[in-house]
C-alpha positions in Angstrom: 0.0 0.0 0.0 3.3 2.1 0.5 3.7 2.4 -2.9 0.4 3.6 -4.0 0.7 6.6 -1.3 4.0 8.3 -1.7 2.8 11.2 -3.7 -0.6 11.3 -2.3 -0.2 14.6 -1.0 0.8 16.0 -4.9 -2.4 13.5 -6.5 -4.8 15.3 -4.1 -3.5 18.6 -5.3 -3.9 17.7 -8.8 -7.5 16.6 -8.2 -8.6 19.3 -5.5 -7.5 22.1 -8.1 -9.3 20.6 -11.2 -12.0 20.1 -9.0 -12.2 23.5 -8.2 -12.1 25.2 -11.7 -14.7 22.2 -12.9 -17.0 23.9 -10.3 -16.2 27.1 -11.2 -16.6 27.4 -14.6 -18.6 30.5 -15.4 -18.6 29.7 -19.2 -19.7 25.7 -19.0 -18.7 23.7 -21.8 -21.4 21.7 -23.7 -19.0 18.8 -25.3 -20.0 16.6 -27.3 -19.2 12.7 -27.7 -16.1 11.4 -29.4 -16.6 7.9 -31.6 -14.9 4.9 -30.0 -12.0 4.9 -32.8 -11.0 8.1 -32.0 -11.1 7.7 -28.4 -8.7 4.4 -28.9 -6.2 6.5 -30.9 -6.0 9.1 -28.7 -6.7 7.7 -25.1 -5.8 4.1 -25.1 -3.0 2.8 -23.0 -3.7 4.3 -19.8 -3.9 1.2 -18.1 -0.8 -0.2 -17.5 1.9 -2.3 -15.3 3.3 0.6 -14.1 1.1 3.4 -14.9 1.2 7.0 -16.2 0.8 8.6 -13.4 -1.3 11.2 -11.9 -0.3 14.5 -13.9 -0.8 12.7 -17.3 -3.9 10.9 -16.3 -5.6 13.8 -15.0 -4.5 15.9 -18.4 -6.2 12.9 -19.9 -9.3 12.9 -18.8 -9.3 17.1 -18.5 -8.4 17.6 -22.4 -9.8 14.0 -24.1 -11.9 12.5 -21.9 -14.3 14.9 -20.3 -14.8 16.7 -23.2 -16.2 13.8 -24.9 -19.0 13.7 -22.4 -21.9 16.4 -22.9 -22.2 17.9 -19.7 -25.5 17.5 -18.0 -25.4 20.6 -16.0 -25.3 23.0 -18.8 -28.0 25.2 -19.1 -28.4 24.2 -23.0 -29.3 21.1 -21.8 -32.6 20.2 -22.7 -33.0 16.5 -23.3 -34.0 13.5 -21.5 -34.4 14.9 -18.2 -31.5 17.1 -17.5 -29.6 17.5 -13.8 -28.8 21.1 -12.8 -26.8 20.0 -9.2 -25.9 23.2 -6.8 -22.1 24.2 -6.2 -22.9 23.3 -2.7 -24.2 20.1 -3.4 -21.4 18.9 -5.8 -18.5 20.2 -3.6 -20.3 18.1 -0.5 -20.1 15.3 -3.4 -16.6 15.4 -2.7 -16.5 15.4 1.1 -19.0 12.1 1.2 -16.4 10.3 -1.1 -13.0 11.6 1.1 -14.9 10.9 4.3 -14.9 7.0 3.8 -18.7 7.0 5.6 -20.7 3.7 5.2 -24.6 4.1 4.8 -26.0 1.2 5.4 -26.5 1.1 8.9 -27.2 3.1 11.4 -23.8 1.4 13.8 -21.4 2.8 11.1 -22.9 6.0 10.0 -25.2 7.1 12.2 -24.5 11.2 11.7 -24.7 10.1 8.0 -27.8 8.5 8.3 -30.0 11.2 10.8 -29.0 13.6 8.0 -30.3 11.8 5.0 -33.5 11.1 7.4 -33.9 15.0 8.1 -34.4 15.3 4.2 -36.7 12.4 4.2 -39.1 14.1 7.1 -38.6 17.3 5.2 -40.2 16.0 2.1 -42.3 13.8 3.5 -44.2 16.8 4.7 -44.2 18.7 1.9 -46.2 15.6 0.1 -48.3 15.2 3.4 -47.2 11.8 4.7 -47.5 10.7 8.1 -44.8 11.6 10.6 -43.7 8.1 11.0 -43.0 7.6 7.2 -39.5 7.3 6.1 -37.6 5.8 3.6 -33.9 5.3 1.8 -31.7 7.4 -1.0 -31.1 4.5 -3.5 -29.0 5.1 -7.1 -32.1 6.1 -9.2 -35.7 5.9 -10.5 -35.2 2.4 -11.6 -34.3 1.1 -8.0 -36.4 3.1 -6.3 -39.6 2.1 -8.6 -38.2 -1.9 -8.0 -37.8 -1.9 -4.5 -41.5 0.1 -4.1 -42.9 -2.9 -5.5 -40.8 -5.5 -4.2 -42.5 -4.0 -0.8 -45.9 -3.9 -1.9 -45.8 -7.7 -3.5 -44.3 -8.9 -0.1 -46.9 -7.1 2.1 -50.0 -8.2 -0.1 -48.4 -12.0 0.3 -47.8 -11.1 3.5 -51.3 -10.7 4.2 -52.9 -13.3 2.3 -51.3 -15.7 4.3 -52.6 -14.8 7.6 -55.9 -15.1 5.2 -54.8 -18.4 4.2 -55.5 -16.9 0.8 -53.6 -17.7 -2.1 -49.9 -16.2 -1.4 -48.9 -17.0 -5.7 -52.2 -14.9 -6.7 -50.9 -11.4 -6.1 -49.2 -10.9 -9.5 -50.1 -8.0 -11.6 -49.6 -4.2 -11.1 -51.7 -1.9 -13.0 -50.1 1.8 -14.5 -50.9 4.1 -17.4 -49.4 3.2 -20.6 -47.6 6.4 -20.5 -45.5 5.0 -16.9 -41.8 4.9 -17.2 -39.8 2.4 -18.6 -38.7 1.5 -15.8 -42.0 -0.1 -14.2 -41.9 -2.8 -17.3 -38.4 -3.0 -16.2 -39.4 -4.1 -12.9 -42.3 -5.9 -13.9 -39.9 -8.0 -15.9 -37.4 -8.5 -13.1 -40.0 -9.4 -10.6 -41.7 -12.1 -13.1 -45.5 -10.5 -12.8 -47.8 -8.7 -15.1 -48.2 -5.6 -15.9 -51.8 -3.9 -17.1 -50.8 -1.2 -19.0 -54.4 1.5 -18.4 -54.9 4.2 -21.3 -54.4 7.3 -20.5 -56.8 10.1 -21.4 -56.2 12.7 -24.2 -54.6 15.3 -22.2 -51.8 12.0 -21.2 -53.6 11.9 -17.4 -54.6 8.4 -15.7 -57.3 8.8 -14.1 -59.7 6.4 -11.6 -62.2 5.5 -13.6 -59.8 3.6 -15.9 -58.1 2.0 -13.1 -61.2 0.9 -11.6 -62.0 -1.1 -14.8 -58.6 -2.7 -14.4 -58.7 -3.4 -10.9 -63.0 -5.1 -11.6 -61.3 -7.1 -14.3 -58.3 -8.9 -12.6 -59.6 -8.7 -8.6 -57.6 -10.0 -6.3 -54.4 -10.8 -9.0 -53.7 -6.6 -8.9 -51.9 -6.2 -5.5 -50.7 -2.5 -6.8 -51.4 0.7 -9.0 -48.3 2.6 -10.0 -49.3 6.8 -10.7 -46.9 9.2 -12.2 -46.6 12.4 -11.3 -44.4 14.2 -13.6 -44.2 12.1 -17.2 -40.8 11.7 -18.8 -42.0 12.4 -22.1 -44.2 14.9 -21.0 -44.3 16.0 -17.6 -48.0 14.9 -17.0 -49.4 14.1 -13.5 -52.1 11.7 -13.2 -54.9 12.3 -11.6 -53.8 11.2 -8.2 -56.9 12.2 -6.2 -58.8 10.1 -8.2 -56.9 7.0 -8.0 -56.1 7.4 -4.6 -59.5 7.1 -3.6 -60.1 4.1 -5.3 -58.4 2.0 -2.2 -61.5 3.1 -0.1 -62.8 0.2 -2.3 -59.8 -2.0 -3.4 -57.1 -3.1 -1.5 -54.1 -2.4 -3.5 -50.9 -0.7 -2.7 -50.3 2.7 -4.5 -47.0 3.8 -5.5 -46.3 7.3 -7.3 -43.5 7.5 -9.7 -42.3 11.1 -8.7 -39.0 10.8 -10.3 -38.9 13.9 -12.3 -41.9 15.9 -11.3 -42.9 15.4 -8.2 -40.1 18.0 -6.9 -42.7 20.3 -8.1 -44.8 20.0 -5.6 -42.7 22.6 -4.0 -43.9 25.6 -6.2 -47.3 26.7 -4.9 -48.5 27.3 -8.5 -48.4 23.5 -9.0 -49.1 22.5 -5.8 -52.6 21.1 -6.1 -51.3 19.2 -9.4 -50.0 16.2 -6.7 -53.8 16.3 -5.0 -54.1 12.8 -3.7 -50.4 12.3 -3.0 -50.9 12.0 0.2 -52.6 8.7 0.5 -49.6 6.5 -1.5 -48.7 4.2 0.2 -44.9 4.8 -1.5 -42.9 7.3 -3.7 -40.3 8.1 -5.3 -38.5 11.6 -6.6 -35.0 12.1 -7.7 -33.2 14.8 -6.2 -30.5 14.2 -9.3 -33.3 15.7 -11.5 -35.4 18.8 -10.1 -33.6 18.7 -6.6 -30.5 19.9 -7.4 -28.4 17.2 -6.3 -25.7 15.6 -8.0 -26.1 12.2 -9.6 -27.1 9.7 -8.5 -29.7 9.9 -5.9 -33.3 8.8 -5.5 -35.3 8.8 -2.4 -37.3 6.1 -2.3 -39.9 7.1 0.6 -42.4 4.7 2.7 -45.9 5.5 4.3 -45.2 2.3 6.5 -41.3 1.6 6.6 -41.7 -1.8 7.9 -42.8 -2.9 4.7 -40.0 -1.8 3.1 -37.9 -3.7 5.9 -39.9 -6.6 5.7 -39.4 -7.2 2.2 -35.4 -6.3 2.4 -34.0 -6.8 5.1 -31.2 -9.3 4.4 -30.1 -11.6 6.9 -26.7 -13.4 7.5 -24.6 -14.2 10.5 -22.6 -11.7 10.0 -25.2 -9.0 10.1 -26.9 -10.3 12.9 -25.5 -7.4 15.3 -27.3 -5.0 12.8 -31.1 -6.8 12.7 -31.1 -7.7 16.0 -30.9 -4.3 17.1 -33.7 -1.8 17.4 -31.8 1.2 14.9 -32.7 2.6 11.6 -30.5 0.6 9.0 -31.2 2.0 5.2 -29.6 -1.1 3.8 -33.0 -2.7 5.0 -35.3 -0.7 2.7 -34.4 -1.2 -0.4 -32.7 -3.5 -3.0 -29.5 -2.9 -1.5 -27.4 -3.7 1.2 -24.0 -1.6 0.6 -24.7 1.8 0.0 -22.7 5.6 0.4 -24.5 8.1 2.0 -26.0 9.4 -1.3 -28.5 11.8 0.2 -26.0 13.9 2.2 -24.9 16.3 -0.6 -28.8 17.6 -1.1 -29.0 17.9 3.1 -25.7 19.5 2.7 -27.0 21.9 -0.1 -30.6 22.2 1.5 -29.0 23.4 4.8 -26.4 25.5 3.3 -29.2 27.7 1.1 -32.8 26.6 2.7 -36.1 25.4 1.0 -37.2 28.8 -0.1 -34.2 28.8 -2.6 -35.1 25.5 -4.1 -39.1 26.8 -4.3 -37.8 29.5 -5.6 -35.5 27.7 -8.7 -38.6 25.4 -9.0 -41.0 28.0 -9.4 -38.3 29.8 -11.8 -38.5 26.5 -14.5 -42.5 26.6 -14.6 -42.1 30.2 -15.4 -39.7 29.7 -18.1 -41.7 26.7 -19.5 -44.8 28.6 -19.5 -43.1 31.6 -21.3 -41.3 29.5 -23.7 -44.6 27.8 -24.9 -46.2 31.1 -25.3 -43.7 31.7 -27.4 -44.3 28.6 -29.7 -47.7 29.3 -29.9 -46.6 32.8 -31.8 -44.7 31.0 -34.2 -46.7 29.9 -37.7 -43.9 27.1 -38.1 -44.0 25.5 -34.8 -47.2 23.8 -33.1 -47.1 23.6 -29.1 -48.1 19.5 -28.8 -49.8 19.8 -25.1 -49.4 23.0 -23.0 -46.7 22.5 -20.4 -47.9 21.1 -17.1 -44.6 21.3 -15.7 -41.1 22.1 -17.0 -40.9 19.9 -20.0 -42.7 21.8 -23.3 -43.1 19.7 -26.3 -43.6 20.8 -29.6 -43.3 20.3 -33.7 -42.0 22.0 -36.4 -44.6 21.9 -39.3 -43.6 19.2 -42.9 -40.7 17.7 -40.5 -39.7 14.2 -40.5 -37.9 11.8 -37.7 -34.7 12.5 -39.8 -35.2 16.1 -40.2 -35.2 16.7 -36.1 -32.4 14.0 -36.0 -30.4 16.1 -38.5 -30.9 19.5 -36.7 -30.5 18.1 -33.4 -27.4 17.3 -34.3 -26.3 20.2 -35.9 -27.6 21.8 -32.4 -24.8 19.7 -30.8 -22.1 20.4 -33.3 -22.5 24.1 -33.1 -22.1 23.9 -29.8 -25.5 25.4 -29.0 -27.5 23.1 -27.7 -28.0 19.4 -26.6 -32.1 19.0 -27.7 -32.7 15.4 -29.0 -35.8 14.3 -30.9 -38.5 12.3 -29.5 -41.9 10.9 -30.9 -45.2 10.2 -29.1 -47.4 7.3 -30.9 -45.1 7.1 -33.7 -45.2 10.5 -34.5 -41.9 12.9 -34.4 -41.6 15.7 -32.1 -39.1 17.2 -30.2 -39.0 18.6 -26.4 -37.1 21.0 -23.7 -37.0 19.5 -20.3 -36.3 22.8 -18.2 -35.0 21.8 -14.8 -31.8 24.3 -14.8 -32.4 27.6 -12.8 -29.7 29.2 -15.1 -31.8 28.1 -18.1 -32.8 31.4 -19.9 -35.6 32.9 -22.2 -33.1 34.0 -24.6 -31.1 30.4 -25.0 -34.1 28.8 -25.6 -35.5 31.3 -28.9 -31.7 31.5 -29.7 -33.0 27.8 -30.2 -36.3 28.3 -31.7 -34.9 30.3 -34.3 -32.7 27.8 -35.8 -35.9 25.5 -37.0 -36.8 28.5 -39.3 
């Protein structure tokens, strides 16, 4: 180990400083991706017996690597769903990672894990959840979604049995055939069905559709996954509506927050998550709308013993963890080693307080509403749905799939702006998905006015 610390002092240096001017950067670089020959001519051979040491590998990454990554916090952009991380939030980035804290359990990193639990309570206000709710920062949507419904299969077994009901029967989840990817995903992983329920015109699930699903398959349906905040879109479903369906059905609700439910915090969109309040679990990602840097998704319980009951994994080696009465994360999701992912949003929360992040939030439905206005003037452009949130999609009259492919990329190549194509029942389209505070009127018609 001698040997890999003798110039540790001038490698942290190296790092710390680059670090530092990566942070702050007042003129971000977009980038752009390199293709995999180039990168072999230019950056292979880094890898070696003896190495190239840390000058050289840092120039590596700072002059070939790095800039063949687009960078996700630039305020041009606008695809997928972007991340717009604070400066506190990605400078605490680096104290989690120096500080060698476990965050699994609440023995090894208990000041780590009351932090990430303050956030937790914090939000679980804003959405109206009990005070006993609580839950777990896990990597993203994907794992939070998973583990949601891992719970909610467990507990509805869990309860047949002391039925003596069937335990195999509970095997289908119902969702709006607008619901993320990532809900097949799981549906996949976990072996069980999915009921896809069509959405209405304006992209919103609403009750009465679920009900129809939920008469149909009975007792097989032992949840109802809601979105609030549509990748492709930015759509809430009609949450009240749904919710009060489980006056009548016994189902577990989950609410696929990942992107949108951070809006809650804006009081102009407030009443969009109406209903919220009676899932029995959600998810949002502080990597998207929260400011936080990847990769971070709190996956929050109405009831956190379901979440432990379906996780909690058990070994000899663990037992001094479950047989004590503490607040392990590890034992609410799919997970067991975990860093303590949810300390750089405390960290950034507590350094500039909620009203700052209502206030950025409230900023990006401002700029989304202006921005469609502004579509709406233009004879060439036609505004698809207006903006419910932060993400406006629109059209450019006589285009094709390869015409937006073709100017999307120009987009990149100028250096402009990073705006893919999308499509929505097979039909091309394109999109800005506006979570970036620095985001401003002018880049986006700067935009605009290249599809003339």
């Amino acid at each position: 180990m001698h040997a890999l610390s003798t110039d540790t002092e001038a490698v942290v240096d190296l790092v710390l400083d680059y670090s530092r001017r990566r942070l702050m950067f007042e003129d971000l670089p977009l980038d752009k991706p390199m293709s995999e020959r180039d990168l072999k001519r230019i950056a292979s051979g880094s890898v070696s017996e003896a190495g190239i040491g840390a000058r050289r590998a840092l120039a590596l990454f700072e002059n070939v690597l790095a800039p063949a990554c687009i960078s996700v916090d630039h305020p041009q952009y606008l695809s997928f769903i972007p991340s717009a991380p604070s400066k506190a939030s990605i400078a605490f980035d680096l104290v989690v990672s120096a500080s060698a804290i476990y965050g699994g359990s609440w023995l090894e990193g208990a000041g780590a894990v009351f932090a990430e639990n303050e956030v937790m309570a914090w939000f679980a206000r804003e959405i109206g959840f009990p005070a006993e709710s609580g839950g777990v920062f896990v990597q993203g949507g994907t794992i939070g979604n998973l583990s949601a419904l891992v719970a909610a299969r467990e507990r509805a077994r869990r309860l047949r049995a002391l039925n003596g009901a069937d335990t195999a029967r509970p095997r289908v989840v119902v969702c709006s055939d607008e619901a993320h990817s990532s809900i097949a995903s799981a549906a996949r992983i976990m072996d069980i069905e999915l009921v896809p329920v069509p959405a209405g015109e304006d992209g919103k699930l609403r009750g009465g559709a679920v009900r129809e699903a939920l008469e149909e398959r009975g007792d097989e349906v032992f949840a109802v996954v809601a979105t609030a905040g549509s990748t492709n879109f930015g759509i809430v479903d009609d949450l009240a509506s749904i919710a009060a369906l489980k006056g009548e059905f016994d189902f577990w609700l989950h609410v696929d927050g990942a992107y949108g439910l951070a809006g809650v915090l804006a009081d102009g969109s407030r009443d969009l998550f109406a209903g919220v309040e009676h899932a029995d679990s959600v998810i949002v990602d502080p990597h998207k709308w929260l400011f936080a840097p990847f990769d971070a998704c709190a996956l929050l319980y109405r009831d956190p013993s379901d979440g432990r009951f379906a996780h909690t994994q058990r070994a000899g080696y663990l037992d001094t963890l479950t047989e004590a009465d503490a607040w392990n994360p590890s034992d609410l999701a799919i997970q067991l080693t975990r860093r303590p992912r949810g300390l750089p949003l405390w960290f950034s929360l507590a350094t500039h307080g909620v009203g700052a992040y209502r206030a950025a939030v409230s900023s990006c439905l401002t700029l989304a509403r202006e921005i469609a206005d502004e579509i709406r003037r233009r004879p060439d452009l036609r505004l698809v749905r207006d903006p419910e949130l932060s993400v406006v999609v629109f059209e450019r009259d006589g285009w094709t799939a390869a015409d937006y492919a073709a100017w999307s990329e120009r987009l990149l190549e100028d250096q402009l702006a990073f705006v893919t194509p999308s499509s929505h029942r097979g039909l091309p389209l394109t999109r800005f998905a506006i979570v970036n505070p620095r985001t401003s009127f002018d880049d986006l018609v700067a935009i605009l006015d290249t599809m003339a």
